[in-house]
VOGU-3710 file (C-alpha; in Angstrom, 3 decimals, decimal comma):
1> xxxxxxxxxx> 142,254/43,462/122,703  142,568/46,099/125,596  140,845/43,550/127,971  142,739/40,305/127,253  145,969/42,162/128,075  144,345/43,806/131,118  143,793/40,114/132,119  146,597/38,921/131,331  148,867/41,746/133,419  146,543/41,146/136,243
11> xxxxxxxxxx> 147,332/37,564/136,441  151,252/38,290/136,101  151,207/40,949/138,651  148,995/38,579/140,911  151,275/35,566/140,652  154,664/37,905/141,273  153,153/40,019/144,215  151,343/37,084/145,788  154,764/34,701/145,622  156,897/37,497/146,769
21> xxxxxxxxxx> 154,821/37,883/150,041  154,342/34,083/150,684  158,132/33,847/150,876  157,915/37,125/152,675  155,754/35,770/155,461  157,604/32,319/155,423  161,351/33,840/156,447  160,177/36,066/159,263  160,547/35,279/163,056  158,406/31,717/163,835
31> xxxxxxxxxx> 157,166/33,981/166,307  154,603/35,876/163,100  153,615/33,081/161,942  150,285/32,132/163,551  149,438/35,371/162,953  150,425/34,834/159,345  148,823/31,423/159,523  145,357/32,907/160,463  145,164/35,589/158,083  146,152/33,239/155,429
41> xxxxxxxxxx> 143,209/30,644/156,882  140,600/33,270/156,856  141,262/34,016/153,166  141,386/31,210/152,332  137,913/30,205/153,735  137,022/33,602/152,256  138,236/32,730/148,823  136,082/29,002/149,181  133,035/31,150/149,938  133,477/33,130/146,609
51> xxxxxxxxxx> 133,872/30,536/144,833  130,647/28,740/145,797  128,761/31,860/145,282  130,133/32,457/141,861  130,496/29,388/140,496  127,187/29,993/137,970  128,421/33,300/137,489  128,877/33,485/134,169  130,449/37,152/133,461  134,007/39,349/133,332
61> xxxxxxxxxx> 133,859/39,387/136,843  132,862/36,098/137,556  136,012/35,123/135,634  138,267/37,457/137,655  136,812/36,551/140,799  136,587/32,945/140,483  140,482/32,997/139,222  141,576/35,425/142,454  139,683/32,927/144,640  141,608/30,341/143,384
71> xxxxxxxxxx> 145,032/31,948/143,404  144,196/32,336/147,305  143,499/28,590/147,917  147,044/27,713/146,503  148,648/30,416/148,532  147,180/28,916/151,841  148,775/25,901/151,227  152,668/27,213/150,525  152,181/28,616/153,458  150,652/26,258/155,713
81> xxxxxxxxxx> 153,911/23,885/153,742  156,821/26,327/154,206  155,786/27,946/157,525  156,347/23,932/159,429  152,579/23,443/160,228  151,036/20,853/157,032  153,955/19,433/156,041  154,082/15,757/156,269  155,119/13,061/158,781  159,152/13,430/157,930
91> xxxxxxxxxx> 160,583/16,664/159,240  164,673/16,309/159,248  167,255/16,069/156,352  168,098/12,619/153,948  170,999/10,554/155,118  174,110/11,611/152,808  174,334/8,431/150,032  170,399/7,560/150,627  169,262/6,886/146,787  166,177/5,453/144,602
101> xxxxxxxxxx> 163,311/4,675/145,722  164,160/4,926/148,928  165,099/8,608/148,887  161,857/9,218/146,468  160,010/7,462/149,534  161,377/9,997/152,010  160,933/13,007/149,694  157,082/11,977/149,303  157,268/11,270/153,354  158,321/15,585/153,905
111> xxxxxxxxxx> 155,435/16,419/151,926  152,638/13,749/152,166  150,052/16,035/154,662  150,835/18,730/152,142  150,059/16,636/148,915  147,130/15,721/150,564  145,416/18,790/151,644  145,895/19,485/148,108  143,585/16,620/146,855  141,399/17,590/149,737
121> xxxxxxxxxx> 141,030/21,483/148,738  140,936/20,310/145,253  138,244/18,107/145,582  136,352/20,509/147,420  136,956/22,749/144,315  136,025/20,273/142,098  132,409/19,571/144,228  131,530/23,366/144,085  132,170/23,705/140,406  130,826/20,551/139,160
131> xxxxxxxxxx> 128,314/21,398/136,599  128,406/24,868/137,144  129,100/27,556/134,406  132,122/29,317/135,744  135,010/26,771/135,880  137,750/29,505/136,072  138,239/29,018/139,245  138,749/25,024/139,287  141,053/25,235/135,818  143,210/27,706/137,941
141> xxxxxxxxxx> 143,624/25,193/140,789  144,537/22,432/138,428  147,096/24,568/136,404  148,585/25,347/140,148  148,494/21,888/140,923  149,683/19,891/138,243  152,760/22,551/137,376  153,872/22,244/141,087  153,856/18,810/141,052  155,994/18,956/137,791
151> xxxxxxxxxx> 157,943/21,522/139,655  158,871/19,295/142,413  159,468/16,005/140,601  162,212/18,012/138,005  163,639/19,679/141,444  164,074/16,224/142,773  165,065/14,755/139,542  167,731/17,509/139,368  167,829/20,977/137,634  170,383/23,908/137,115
161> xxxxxxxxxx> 169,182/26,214/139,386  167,230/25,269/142,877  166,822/28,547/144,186  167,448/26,575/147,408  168,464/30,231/149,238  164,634/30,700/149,243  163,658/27,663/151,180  163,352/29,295/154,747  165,574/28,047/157,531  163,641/26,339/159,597
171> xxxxxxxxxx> 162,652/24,227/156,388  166,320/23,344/155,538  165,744/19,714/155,547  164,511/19,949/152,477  167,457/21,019/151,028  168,624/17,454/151,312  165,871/16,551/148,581  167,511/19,093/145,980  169,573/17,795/143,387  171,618/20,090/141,276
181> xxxxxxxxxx> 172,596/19,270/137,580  172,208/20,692/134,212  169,160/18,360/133,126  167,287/15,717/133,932  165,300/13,095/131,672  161,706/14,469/132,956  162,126/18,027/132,214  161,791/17,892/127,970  158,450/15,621/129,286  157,013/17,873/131,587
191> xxxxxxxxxx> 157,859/21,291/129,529  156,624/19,310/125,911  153,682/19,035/127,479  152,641/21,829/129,280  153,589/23,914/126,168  151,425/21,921/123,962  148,417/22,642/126,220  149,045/26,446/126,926  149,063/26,284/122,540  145,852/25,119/122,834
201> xxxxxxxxxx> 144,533/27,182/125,291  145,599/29,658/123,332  144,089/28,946/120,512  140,986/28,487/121,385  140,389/32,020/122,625  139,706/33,532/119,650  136,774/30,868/119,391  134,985/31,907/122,056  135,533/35,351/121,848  131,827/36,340/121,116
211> xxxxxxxxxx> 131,345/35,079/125,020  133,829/37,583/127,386  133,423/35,276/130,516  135,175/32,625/128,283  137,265/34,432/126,653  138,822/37,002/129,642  138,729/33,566/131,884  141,212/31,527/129,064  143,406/34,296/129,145  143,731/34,170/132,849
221> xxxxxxxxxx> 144,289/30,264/132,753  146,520/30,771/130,216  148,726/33,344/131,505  149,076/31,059/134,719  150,479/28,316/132,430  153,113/30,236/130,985  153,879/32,101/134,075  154,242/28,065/135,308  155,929/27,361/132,054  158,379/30,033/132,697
231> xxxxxxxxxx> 159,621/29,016/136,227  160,458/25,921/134,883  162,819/27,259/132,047  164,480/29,324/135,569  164,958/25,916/136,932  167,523/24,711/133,587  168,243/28,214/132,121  171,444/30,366/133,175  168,994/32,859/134,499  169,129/34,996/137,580
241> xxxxxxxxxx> 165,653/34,339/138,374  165,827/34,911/142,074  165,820/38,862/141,673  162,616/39,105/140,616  161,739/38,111/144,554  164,975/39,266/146,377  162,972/41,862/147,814  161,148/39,073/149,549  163,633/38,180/151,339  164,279/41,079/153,167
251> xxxxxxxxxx> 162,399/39,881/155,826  165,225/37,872/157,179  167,205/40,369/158,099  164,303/41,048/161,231  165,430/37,291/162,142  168,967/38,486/162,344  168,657/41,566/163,838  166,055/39,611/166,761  168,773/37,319/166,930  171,267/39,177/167,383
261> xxxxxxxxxx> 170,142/41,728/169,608  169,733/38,745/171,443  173,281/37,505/171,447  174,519/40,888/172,283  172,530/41,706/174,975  172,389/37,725/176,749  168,656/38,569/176,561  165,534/35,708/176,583  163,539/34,812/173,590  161,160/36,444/176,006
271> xxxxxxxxxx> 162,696/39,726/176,699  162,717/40,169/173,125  159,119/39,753/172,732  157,939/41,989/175,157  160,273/44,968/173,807  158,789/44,183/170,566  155,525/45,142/171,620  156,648/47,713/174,254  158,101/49,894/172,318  162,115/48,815/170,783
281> xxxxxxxxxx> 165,313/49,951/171,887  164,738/52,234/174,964  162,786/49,332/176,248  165,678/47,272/175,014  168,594/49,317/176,938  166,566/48,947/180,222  165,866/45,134/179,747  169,799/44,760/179,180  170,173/46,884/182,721  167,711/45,153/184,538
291> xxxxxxxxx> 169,634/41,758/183,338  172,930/42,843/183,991  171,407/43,280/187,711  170,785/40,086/187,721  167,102/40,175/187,230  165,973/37,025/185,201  163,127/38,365/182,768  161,103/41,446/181,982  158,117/41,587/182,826
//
């Protein structure tokens, strides 16, 4: 019993930590993120690599490292998505009254590169699994996938709570594509049926409990349902939901405090910058000198 709830607080903690720094990485200066972008790619090529090589691995660890792998696919693409760079071929706000199909067809426009490199990493998934013994890693992806797409459609649709203060400022456009209100037709749907298969998954652990890779990987699928499961109760439940990643968010306030050193001291974009790196606020007091001289930028 130990090991199934070992599992299962290793996925939970996974899925919190790893969300908290995504949104972490996504609100600080635009100037971090191809830095953040990079890291995030070579993971993510990392986290392909393991998968291949452990995909007839058919053990505890296999499980764990198939379902890690996985977990950093999906976090390469929110933040390739939320950090501007594959987001889709629409990149500015809906027109106020713009409804239907015609909204859906802009909504689907803001994301379509994204949706995309999501078949394309999933398919690649798929091709390194296929046939193989460890599938952990591929029934991870799909849980990720299909519950964000259910995500998005019931955010569209409109929910209760859009925990629109996370969607980071240079992404505001897609505020435009949130729709608040207490319910909306899809949501019994989507959460009917993503309960009855996390029962199911359930219930078939105890079946193949005489095989651990089986058994430690179906608890780690299934706690990423009902982690899914839960964030979509947030969306319609009078929850505060955003504290569990308030922290995360801290990393605005280096934004304002760029900014508005900025402001304060008529300094470039630039000047900024290079202080960063040189060494912070003495450097800053003699770049605000050298511009009250006159001198154009620090170099």
């Amino acid at each position: 019993m130990s090991a199934y709830v070992y599992a299962a607080v290793f996925a939970m903690v996974l899925w919190w930590f790893s969300t908290g720094i995504i949104m972490f990485l996504d609100n600080l200066p635009r100037r971090t993120f191809r830095w953040s972008m990079t890291g995030a790619t070579v993971l993510m090529v990392v986290a392909l690599f393991v998968l291949g090589a452990t995909v007839n691995e058919s053990s505890v660890q296999g499980a764990y490292l198939g379902f890690a792998a996985a977990l950093l696919v999906w976090g390469w693409l929110e933040i390739s998505f939320y950090m501007g760079y594959v987001t889709g071929p629409r990149r500015h706000a809906c027109e106020p009254g713009c409804r239907g199909w015609r909204h859906f067809g802009h909504a689907i426009q803001v994301s379509l590169h994204h949706e995309l490199a999501i078949l394309l990493l999933g398919g690649l998934i798929v091709y390194l699994s296929w046939g193989a013994e460890n599938q952990i890693g591929l029934w991870t992806f799909l849980v990720l996938a299909l519950m964000h797409e259910s995500a998005r459609l019931n955010v569209f649709f409109g929910v209760r709570n859009l925990s629109a203060e996370f969607v980071p400022e240079h992404m505001a456009y897609l505020k435009s594509f949130l729709v608040s209100r207490p319910m909306n037709l899809f949501f019994p749907i989507s959460i009917t049926v993503s309960t009855t298969v996390l029962a199911l998954l359930i219930a078939s652990i105890p079946a193949v409990s005489v095989d651990p890779h089986q058994a430690i990987g179906l608890t780690l699928v299934s706690t990423m349902l009902a982690l899914a499961v839960l964030e979509h109760w947030f969306l319609v439940l009078p929850i505060p939901a955003e504290r569990l990643w308030h922290w995360s968010l801290k990393s605005r306030n280096i934004q304002s405090g760029v900014e508005g050193k900025q402001r304060g001291s008529g300094l470039t974009t630039h000047d900024i910058g290079m202080c960063t790196r040189r060494g912070g606020n003495d450097c800053l007091t003699t770049a605000t000198s050298l511009r009250s001289a006159g001198l154009r930028d620090l170099r």
